[in-house]
N, C-alpha and C positions, 0 to 999 in steps of 0.2 A: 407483346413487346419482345423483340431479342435478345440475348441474353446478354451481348455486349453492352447494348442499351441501357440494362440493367444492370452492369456491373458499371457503366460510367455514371448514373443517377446516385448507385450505392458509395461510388467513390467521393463524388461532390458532398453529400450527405457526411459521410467522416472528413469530407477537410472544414466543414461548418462546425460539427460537432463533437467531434474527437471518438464518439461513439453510439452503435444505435442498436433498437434492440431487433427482436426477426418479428414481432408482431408488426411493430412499426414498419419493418418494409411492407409487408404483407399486405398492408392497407397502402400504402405508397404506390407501389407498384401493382395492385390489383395481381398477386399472385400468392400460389399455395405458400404452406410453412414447407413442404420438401422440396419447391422450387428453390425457395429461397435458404434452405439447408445445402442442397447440392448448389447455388453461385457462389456460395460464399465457401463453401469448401473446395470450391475450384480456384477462386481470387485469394485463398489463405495458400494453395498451392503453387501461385502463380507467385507470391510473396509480396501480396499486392493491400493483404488487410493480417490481422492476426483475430480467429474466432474467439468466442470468448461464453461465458456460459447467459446463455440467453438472446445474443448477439455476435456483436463484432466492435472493434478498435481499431482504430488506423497505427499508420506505420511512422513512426520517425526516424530519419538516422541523421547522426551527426559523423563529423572528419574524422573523430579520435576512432583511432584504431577500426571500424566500423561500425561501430556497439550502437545500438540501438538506445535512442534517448527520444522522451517526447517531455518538453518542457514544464513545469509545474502548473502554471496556468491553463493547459490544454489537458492535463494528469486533473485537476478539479472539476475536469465535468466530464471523467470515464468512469462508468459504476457508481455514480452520487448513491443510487440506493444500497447496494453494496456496503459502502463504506459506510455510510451511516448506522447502517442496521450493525455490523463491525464493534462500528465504534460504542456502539448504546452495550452490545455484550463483553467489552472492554470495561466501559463504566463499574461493574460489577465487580472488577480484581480490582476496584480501588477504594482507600477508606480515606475517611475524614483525617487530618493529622500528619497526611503520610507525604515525603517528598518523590516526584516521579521525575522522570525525561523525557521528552518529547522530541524526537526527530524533527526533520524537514520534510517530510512525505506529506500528503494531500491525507492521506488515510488518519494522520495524527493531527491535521488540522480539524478533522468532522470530531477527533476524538476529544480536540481543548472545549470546541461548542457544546459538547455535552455535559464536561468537568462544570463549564462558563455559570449552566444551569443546576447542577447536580450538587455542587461540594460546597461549603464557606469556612472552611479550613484546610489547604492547600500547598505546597510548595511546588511550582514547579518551573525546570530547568530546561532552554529549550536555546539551538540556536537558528530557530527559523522566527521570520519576523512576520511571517503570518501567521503564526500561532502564537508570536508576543501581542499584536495587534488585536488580534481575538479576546485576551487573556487581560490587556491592558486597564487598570480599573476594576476590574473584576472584584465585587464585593470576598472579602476573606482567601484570596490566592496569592500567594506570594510570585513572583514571578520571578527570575534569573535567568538572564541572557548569558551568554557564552562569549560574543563578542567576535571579531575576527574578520576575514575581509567579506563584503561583500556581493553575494555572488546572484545577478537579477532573474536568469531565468529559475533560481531555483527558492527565489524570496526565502533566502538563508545565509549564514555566515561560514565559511568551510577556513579551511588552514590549519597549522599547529599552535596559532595562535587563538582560535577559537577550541582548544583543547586544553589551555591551563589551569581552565579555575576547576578540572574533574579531580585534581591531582591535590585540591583543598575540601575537598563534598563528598558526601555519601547517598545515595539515593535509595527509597525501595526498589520499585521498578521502572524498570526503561521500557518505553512498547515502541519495539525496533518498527517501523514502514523498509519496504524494498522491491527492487523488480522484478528479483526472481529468488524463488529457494525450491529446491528440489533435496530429497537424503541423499543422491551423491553428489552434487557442486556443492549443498551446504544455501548461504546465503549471498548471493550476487548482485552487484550494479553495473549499469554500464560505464560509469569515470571512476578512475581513482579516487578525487580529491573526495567522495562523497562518501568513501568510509573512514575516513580519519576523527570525526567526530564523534560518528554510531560506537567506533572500538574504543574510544575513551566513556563513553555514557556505558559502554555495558560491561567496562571493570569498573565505573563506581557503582554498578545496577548491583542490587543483594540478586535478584531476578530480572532477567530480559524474557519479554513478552513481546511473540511475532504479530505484529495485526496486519491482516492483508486481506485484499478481498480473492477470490477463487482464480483469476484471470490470472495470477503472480504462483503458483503452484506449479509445479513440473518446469519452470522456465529457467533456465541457462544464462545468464549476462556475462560481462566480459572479466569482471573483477571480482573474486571471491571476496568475502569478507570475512566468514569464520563457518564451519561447520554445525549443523543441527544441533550436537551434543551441547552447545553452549547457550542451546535458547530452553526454558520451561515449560513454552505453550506455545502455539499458533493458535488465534482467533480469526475464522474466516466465514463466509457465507457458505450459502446452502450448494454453489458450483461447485464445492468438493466432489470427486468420484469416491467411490466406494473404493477403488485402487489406490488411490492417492492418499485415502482413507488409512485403510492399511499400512501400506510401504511407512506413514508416518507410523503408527502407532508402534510396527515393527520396531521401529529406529529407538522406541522409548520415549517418542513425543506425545504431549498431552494436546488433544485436537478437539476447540473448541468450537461448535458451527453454533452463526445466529441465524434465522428465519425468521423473518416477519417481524423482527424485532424480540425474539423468545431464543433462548440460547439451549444448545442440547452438547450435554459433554459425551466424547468417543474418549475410553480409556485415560492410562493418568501416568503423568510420569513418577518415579518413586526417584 
């Protein structure tokens, strides 16, 4: 098969799936893992996929400004396993008793299904309604919505109006989701409206805890949201680099990786 062949097969494949991994082509397209290393680092060049650790992710962009956004519903099935494993070494910063926050990211929805199981003493504060949804019923969780307008593709409530009641509450910790954090942008999204909420949950946060999976590391978006020095920890998979490794630890960030669902700490922040 030619390679164009194969870079249009690989492309149909991310617009079904939002993401795939390089075993998976491997068997697909009856080709080596260096074949399929060097297309997709050709098609990441050509700005046609973004690689990712173990795979690849397709590409979204929207009007605003050019920033790159892919929907939450298509954000739900990139790195499931990622996030999961994430989320389960998340579980672990959290006790019985204690009130948390919960963003709108995909990453903190794998992380309510864990709580869903895990806790029956609970409080927690969220304005996404997929993580109310998940949470709803839930034996011993208290739940607290935020309120504010409703926004679909991001099955969440954004505005200043979904910022009032932080301004009445105290929270343990907040475990911020995002698109990108690198130590020099700090913490990034591609819209505005989508940090107006995260910056109110992480001054009522005592602690903000980064959860993200490896793919969100080193990446740039279009709207800062606040610098490293404001968050406690990052929790992410085993895609970490040993560089990126670093540069965090450098910075005074506490870097927590999960593997196979087993969590291994790099260094601590004091």
């Amino acid at each position: 098969m030619l390679s164009e062949q194969r870079y249009k097969e690989i492309l149909n494949l991310l617009e079904k799936e939002g993401s795939v991994k390089t075993s998976a082509l491997c068997t697909l397209l009856g080709a080596s893992r260096e074949t399929i290393r060097r297309d997709l680092e050709n098609m990441e060049a050509r700005n046609l996929l973004k690689r990712i650790h173990g795979g690849a992710m397709g590409l979204d962009f929207t009007q605003e400004g050019g920033a790159s956004y892919t929907s939450f519903d298509k954000r739900q099935k990139e790195n499931q396993d990622s996030k999961e494993a994430v989320a389960r070494a998340a579980a672990g910063y959290i006790k019985d008793g204690q009130a948390i926050a919960l963003d709108s990211g995909t990453t903190a929805l794998a992380l309510a299904k864990v709580i869903k199981e895990k806790f029956r003493s609970l409080t927690v504060v969220t304005n996404s309604l997929a993580v109310a949804n998940e949470l709803a019923g839930a034996e011993g969780i208290t739940l607290v919505m935020t309120g504010g307008i409703y926004r679909p593709d991001e099955e969440a409530f954004v505005s200043d109006i979904a910022t009032l009641i932080f301004s009445k509450i105290n929270v343990d910790t907040f475990f911020l989701t995002t698109c990108g954090i690198s130590v020099e942008r700090g913490i990034t999204y591609p819209r505005m409206d989508e940090i107006i909420v995260q910056n109110r949950m992480m001054e009522a946060a005592e602690q903000t805890i980064v959860i993200t999976d490896s793919s969100k590391l080193g990446v740039n978006s279009l709207v800062r949201m606040c610098g490293i020095e404001e968050i406690a920890m990052i929790i992410t998979d085993g895609g970490i680099t040993p560089s990126q490794k670093s540069a965090f630890e450098d910075a005074g960030v506490q870097i927590v990786v999960s593997r196979e669902g087993e969590e291994e700490t790099y260094g601590f922040h004091q």
